[in-house]
PDB file of N, CA, C and O in Angstrom, chain B, residues numbered from 101:
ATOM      1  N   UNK B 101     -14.464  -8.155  -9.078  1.00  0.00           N
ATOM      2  CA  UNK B 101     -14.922  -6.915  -8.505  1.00  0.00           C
ATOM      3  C   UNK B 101     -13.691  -6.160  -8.018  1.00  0.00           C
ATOM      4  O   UNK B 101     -12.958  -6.692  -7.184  1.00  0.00           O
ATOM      5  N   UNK B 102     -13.415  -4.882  -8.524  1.00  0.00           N
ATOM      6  CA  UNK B 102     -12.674  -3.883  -7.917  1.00  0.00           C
ATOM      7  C   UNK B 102     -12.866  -3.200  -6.654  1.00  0.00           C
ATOM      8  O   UNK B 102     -13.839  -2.447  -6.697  1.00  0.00           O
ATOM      9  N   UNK B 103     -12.291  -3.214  -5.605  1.00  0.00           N
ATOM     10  CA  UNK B 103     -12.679  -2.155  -4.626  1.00  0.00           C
ATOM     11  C   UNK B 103     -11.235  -1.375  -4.487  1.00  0.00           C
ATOM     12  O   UNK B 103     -10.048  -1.694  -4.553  1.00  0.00           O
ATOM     13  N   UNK B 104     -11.940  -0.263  -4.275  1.00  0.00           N
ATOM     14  CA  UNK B 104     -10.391   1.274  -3.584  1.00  0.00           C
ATOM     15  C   UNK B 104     -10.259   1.337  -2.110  1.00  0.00           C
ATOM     16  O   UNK B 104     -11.301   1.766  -1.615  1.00  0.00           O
ATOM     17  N   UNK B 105      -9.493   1.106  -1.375  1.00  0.00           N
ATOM     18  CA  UNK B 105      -9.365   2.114  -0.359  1.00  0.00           C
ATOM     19  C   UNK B 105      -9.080   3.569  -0.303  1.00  0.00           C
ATOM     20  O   UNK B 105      -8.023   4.190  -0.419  1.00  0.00           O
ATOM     21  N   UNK B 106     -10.245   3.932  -0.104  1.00  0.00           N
ATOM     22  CA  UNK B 106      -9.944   5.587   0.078  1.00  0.00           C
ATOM     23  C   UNK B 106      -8.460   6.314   1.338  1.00  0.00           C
ATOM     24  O   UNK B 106      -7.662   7.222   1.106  1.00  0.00           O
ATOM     25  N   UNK B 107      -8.599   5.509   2.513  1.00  0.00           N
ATOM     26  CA  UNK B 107      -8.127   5.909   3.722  1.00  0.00           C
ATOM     27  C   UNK B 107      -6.311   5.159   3.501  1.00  0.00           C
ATOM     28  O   UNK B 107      -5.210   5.710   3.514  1.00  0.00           O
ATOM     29  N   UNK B 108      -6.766   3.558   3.296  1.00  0.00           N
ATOM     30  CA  UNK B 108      -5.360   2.994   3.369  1.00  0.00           C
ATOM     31  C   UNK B 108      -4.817   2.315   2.110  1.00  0.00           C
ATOM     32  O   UNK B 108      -5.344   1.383   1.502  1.00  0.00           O
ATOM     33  N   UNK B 109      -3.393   3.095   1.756  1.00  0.00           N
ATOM     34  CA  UNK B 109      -3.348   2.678   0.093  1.00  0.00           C
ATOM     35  C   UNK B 109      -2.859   1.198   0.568  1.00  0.00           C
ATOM     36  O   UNK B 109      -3.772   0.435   0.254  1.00  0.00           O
ATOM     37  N   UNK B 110      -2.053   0.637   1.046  1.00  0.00           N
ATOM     38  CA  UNK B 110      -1.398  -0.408   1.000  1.00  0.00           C
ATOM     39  C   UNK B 110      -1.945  -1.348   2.529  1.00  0.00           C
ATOM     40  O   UNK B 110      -1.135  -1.785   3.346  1.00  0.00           O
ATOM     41  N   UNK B 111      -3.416  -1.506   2.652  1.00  0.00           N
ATOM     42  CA  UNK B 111      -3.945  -1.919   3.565  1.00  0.00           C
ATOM     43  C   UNK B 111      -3.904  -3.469   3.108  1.00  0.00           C
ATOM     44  O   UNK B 111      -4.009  -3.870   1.949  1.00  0.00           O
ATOM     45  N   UNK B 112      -3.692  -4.414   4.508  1.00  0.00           N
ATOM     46  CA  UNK B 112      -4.121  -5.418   4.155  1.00  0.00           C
ATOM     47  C   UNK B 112      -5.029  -6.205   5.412  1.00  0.00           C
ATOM     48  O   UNK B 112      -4.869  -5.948   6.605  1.00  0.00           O
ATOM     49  N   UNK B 113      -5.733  -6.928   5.028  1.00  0.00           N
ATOM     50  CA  UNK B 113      -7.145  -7.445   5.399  1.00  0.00           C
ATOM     51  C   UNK B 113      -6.563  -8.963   6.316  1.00  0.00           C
ATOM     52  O   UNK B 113      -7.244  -9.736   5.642  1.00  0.00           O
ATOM     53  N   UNK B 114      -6.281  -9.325   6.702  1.00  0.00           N
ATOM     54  CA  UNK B 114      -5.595 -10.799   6.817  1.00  0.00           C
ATOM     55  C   UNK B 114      -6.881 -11.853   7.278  1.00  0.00           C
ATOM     56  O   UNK B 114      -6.730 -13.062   7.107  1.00  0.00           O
ATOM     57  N   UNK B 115      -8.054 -11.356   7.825  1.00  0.00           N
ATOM     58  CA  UNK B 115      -8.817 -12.251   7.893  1.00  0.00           C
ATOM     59  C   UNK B 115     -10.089 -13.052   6.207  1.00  0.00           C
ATOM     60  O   UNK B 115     -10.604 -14.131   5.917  1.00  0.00           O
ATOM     61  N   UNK B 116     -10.026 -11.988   5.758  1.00  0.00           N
ATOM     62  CA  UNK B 116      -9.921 -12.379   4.227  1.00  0.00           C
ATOM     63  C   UNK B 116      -9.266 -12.747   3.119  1.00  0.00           C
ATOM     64  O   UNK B 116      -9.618 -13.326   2.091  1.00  0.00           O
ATOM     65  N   UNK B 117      -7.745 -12.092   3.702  1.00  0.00           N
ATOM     66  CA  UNK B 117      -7.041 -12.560   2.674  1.00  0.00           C
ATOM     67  C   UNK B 117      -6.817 -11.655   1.694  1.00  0.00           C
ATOM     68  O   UNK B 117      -6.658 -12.115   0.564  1.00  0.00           O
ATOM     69  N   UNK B 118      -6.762 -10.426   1.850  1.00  0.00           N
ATOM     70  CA  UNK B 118      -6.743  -9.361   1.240  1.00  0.00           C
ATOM     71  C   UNK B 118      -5.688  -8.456   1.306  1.00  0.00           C
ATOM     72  O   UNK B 118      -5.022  -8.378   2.339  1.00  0.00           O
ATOM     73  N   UNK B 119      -5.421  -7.678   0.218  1.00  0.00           N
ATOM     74  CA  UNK B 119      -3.987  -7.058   0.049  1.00  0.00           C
ATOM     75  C   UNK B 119      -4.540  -5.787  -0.824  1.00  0.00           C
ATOM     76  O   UNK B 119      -5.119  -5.890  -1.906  1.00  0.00           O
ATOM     77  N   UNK B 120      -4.292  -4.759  -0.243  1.00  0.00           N
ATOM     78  CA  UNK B 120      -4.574  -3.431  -1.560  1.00  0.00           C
ATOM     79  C   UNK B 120      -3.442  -2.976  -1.567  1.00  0.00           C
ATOM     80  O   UNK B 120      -2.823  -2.663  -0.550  1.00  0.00           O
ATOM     81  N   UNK B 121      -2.828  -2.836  -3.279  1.00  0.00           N
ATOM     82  CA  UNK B 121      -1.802  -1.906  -3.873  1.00  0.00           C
ATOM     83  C   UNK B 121      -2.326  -0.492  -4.202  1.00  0.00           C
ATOM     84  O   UNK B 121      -3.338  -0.396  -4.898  1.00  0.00           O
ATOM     85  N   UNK B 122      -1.824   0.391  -3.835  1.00  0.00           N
ATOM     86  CA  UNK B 122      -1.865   1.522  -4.274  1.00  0.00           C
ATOM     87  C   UNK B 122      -3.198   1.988  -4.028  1.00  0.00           C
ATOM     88  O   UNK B 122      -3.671   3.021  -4.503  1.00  0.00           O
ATOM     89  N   UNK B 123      -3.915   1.005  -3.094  1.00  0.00           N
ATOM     90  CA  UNK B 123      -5.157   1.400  -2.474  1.00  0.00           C
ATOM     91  C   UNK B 123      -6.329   0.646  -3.366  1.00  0.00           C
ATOM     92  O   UNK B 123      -7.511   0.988  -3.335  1.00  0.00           O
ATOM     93  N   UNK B 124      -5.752  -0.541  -4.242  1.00  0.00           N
ATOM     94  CA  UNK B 124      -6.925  -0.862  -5.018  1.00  0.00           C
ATOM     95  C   UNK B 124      -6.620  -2.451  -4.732  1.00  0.00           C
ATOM     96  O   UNK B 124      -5.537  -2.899  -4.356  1.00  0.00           O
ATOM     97  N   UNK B 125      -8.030  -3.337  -5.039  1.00  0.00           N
ATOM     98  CA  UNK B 125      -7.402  -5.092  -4.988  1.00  0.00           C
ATOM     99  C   UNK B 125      -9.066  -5.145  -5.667  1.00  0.00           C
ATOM    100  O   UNK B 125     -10.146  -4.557  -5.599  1.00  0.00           O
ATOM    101  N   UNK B 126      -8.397  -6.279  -6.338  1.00  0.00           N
ATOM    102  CA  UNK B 126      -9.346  -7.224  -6.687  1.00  0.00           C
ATOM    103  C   UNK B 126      -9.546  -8.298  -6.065  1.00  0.00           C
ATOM    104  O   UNK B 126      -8.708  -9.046  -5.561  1.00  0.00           O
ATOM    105  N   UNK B 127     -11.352  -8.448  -6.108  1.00  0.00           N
ATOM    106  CA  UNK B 127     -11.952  -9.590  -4.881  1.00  0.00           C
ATOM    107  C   UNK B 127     -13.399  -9.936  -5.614  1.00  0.00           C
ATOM    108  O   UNK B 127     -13.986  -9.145  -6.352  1.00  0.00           O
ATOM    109  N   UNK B 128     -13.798 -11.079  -5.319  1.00  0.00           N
ATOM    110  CA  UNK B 128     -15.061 -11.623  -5.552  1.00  0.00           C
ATOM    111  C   UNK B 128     -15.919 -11.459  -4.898  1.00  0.00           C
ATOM    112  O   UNK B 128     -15.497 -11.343  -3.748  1.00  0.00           O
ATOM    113  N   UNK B 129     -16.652 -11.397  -4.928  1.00  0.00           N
ATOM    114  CA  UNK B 129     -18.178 -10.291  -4.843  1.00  0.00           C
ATOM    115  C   UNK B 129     -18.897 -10.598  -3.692  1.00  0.00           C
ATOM    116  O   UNK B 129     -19.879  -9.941  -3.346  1.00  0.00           O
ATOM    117  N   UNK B 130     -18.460 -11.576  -3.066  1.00  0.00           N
ATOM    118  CA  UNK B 130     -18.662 -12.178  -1.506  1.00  0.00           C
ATOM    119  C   UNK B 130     -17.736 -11.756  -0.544  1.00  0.00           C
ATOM    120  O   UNK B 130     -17.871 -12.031   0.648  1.00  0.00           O
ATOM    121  N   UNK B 131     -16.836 -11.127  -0.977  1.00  0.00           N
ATOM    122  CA  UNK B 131     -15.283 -10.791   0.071  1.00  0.00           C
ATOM    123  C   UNK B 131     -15.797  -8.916  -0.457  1.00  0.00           C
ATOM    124  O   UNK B 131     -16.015  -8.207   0.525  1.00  0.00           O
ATOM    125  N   UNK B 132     -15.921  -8.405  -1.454  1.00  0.00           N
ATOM    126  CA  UNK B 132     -16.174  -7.125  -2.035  1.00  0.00           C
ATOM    127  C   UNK B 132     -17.148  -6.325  -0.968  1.00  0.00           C
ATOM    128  O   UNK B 132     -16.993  -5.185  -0.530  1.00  0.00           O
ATOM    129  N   UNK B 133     -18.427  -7.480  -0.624  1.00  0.00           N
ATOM    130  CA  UNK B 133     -19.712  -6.918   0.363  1.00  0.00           C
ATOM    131  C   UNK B 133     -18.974  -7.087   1.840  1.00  0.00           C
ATOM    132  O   UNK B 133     -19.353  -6.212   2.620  1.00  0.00           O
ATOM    133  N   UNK B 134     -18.386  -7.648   2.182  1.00  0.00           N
ATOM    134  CA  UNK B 134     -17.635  -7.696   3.229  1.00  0.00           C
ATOM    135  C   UNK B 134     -16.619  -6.981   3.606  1.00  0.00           C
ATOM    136  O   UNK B 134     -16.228  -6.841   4.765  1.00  0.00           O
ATOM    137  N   UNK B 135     -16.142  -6.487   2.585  1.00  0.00           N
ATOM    138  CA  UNK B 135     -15.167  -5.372   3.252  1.00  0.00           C
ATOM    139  C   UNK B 135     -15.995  -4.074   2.888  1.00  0.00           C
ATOM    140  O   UNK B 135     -15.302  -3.167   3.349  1.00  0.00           O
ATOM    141  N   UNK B 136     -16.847  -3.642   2.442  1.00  0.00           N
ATOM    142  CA  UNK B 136     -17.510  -2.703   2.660  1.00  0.00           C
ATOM    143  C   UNK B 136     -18.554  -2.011   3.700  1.00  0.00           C
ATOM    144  O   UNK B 136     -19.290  -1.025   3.660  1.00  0.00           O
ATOM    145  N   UNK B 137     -18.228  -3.090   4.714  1.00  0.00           N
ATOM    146  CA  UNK B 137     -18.689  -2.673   6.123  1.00  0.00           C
ATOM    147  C   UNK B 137     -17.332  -1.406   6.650  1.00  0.00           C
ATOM    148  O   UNK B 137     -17.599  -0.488   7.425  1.00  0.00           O
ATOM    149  N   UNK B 138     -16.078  -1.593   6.115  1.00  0.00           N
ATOM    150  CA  UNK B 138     -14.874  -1.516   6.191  1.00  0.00           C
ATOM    151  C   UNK B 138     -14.627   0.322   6.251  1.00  0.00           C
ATOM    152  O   UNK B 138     -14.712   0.738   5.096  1.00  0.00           O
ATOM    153  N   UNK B 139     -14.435   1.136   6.954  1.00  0.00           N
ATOM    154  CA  UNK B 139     -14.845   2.727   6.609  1.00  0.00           C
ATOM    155  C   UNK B 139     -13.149   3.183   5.219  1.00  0.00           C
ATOM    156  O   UNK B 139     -11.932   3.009   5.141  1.00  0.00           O
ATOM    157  N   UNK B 140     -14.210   3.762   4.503  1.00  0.00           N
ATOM    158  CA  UNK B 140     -13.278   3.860   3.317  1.00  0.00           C
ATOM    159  C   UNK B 140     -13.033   3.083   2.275  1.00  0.00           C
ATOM    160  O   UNK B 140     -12.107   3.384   1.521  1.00  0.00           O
ATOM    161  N   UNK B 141     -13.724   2.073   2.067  1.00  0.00           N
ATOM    162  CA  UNK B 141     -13.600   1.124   1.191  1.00  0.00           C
ATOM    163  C   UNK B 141     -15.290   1.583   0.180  1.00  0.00           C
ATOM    164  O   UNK B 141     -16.437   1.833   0.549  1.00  0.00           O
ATOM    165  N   UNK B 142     -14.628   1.503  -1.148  1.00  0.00           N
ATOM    166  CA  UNK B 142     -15.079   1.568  -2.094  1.00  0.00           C
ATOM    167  C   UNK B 142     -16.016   0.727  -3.250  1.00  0.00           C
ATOM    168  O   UNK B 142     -17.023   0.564  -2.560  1.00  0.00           O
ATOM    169  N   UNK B 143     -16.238   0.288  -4.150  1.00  0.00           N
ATOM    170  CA  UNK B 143     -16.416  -0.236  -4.905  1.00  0.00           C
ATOM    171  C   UNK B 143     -16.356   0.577  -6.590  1.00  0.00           C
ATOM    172  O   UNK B 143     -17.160   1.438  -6.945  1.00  0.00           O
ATOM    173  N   UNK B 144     -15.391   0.130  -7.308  1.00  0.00           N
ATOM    174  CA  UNK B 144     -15.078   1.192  -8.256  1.00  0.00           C
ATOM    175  C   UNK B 144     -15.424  -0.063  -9.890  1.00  0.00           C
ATOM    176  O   UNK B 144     -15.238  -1.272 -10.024  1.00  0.00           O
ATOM    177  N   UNK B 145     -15.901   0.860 -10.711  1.00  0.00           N
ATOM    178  CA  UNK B 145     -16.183   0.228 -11.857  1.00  0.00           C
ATOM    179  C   UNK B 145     -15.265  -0.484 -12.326  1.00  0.00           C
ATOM    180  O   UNK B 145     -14.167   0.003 -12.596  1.00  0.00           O
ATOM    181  N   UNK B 146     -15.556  -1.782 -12.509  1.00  0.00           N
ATOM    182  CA  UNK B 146     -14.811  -2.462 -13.649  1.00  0.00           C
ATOM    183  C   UNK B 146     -14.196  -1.650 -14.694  1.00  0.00           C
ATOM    184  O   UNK B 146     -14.769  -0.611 -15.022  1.00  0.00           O
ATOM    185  N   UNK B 147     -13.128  -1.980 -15.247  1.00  0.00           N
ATOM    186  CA  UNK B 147     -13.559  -1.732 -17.045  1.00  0.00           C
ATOM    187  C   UNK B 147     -13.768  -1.918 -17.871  1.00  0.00           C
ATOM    188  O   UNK B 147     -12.760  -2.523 -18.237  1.00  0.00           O
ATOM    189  N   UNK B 148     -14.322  -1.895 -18.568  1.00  0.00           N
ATOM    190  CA  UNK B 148     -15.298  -2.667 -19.860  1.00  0.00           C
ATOM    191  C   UNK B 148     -13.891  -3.069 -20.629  1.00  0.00           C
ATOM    192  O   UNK B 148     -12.732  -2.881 -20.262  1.00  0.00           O
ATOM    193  N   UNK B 149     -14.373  -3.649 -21.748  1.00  0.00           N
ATOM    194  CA  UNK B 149     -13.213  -4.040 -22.749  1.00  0.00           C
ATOM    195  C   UNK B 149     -13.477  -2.889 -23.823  1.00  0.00           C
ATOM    196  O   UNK B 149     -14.535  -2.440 -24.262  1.00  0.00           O
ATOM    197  N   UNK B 150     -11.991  -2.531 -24.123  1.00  0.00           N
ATOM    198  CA  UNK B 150     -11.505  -1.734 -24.970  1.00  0.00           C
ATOM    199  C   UNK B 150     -11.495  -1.863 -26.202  1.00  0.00           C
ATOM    200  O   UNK B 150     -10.622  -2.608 -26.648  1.00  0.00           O
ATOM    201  N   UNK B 151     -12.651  -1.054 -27.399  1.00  0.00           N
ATOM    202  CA  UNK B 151     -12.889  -1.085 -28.682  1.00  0.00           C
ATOM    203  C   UNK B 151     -11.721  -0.046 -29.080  1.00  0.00           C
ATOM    204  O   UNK B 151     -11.207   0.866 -28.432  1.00  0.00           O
ATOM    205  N   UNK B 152     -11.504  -0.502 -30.332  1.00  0.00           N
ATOM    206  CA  UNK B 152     -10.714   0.216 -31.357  1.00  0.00           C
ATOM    207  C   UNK B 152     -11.554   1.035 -31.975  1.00  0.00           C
ATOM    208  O   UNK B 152     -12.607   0.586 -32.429  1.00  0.00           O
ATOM    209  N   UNK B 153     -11.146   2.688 -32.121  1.00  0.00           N
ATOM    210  CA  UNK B 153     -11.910   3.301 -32.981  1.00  0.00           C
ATOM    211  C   UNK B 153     -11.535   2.956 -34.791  1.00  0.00           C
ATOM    212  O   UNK B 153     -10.432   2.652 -35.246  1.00  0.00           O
ATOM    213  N   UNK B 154     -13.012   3.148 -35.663  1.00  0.00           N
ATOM    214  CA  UNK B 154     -12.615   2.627 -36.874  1.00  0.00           C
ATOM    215  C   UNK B 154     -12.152   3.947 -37.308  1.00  0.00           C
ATOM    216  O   UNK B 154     -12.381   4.995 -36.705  1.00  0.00           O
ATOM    217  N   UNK B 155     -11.408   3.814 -38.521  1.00  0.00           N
ATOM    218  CA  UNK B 155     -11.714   5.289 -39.582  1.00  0.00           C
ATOM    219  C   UNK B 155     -12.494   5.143 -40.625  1.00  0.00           C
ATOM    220  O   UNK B 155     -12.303   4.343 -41.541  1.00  0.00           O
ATOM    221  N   UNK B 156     -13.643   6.118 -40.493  1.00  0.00           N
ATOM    222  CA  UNK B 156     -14.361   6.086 -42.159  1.00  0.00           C
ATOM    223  C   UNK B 156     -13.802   6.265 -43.163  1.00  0.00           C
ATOM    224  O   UNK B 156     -12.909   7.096 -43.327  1.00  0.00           O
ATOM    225  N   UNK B 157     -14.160   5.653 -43.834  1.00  0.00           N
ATOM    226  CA  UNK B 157     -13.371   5.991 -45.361  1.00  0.00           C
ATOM    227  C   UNK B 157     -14.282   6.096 -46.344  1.00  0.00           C
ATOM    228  O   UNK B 157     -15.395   5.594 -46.193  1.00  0.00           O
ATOM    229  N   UNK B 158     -13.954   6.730 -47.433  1.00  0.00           N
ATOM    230  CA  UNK B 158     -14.595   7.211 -48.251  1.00  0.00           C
ATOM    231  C   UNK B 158     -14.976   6.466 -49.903  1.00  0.00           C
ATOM    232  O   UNK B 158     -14.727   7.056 -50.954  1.00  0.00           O
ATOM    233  N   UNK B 159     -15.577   5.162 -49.837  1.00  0.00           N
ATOM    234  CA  UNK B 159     -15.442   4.572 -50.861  1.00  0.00           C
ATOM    235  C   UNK B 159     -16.986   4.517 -51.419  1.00  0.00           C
ATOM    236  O   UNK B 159     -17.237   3.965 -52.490  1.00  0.00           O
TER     237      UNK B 159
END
């Protein structure tokens, strides 16, 4: 699970164990609901895995 800090880019959490770069960290989904009591903390989409576009061709 991704979460953002909106407020603090380089916040860190020490009773969880938590560190955000550039205002973002990855956390498991039990630490994720827990810092979202947190004002400014986010939850931001995953990203899916990345398809290659094909080219049609003409056969």
């Amino acid at each position: 699970m991704i979460v953002r800090s909106t407020v603090y880019p380089d916040l860190l959490v020490t009773d969880l164990g938590v560190r955000f770069r550039d205002g973002i960290a990855e956390v498991d989904e039990a630490t994720g609901k827990q810092l979202l009591r947190l004002p400014g903390i986010e939850l931001e989409a995953e990203p899916g895995p990345v398809r290659k576009a094909r080219r049609k061709t003409n056969e």
